[in-house]
Backbone as numpy.savetxt, mean C-alpha at the origin, in Angstrom:
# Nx Ny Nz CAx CAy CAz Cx Cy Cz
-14.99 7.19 -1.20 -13.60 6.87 -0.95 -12.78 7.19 -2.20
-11.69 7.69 -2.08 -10.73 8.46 -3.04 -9.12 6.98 -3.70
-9.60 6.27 -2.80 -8.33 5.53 -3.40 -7.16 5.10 -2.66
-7.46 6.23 -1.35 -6.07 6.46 -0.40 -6.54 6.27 0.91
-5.14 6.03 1.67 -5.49 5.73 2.89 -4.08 6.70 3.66
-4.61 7.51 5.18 -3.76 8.45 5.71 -3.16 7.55 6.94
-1.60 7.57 7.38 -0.69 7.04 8.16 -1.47 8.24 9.08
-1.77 7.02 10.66 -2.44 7.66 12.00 -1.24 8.34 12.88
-0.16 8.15 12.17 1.03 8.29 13.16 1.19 9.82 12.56
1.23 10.07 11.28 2.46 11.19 10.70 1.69 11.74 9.45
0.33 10.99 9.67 -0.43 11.96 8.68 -0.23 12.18 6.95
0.79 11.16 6.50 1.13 11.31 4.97 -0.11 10.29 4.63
0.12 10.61 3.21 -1.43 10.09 2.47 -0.54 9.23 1.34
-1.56 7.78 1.40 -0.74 6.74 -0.15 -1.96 6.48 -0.94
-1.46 6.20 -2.06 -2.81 5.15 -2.49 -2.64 4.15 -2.42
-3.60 3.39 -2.24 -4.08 2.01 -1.42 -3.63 1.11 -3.20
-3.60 1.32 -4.06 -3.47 0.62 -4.99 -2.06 0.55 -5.47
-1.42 1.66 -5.55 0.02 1.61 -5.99 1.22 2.27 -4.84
0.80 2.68 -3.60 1.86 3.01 -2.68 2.16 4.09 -2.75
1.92 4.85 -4.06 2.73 6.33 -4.18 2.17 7.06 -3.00
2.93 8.57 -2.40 2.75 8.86 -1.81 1.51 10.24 -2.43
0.58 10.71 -1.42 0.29 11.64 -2.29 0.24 13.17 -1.50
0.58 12.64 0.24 0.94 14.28 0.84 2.12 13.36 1.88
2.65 14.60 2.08 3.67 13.99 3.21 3.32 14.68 4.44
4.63 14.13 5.17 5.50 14.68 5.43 6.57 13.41 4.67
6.10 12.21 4.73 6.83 11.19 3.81 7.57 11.85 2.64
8.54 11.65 2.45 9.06 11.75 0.97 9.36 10.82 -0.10
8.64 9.31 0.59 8.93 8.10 0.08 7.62 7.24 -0.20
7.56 6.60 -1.44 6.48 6.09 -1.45 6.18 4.28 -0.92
5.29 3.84 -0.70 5.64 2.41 0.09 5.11 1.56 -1.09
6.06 0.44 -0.79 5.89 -0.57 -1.47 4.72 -1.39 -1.25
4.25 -2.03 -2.71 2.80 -2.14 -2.91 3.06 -4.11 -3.13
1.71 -4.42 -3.30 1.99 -6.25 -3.30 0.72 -6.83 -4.19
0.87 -7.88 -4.91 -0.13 -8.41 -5.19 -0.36 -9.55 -4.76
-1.41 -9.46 -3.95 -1.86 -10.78 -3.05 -2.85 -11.45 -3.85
-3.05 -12.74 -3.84 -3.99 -14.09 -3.95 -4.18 -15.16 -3.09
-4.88 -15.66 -3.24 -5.15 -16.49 -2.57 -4.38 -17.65 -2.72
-3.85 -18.70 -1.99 -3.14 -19.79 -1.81 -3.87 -20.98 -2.47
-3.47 -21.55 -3.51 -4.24 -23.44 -3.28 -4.58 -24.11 -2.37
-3.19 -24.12 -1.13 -3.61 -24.94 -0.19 -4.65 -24.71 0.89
-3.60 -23.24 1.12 -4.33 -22.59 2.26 -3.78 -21.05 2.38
-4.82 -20.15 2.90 -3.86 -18.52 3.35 -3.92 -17.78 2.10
-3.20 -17.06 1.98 -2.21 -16.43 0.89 -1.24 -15.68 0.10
-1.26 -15.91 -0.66 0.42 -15.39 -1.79 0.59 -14.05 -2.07
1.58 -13.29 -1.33 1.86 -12.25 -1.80 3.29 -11.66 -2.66
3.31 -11.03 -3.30 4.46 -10.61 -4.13 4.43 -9.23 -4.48
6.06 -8.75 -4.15 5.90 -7.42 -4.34 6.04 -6.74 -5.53
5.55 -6.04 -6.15 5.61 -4.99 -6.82 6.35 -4.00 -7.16
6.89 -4.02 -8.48 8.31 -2.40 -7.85 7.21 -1.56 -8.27
């Protein structure tokens, strides 16, 4: 595995770690998150620029 994961719809390629894009047809890269786990319960995510 390379890092990336390909959209089933439109075929652009991101990396799974930071969102950038790395083929399109996208010209935009997606916003990325850092998740943890919750104290109580579930968990916490926050985005990333």
């Amino acid at each position: 595995m390379d890092g990336c994961i390909d959209c089933p719809w439109h075929g652009s390629r991101f990396e799974i770690g930071t969102g950038r894009r790395r083929r399109g047809p996208t010209v935009y890269d997606q916003p990325h998150f850092e998740v943890r786990l919750a104290e109580a319960a579930g968990y916490e995510a926050r985005r990333v620029s």
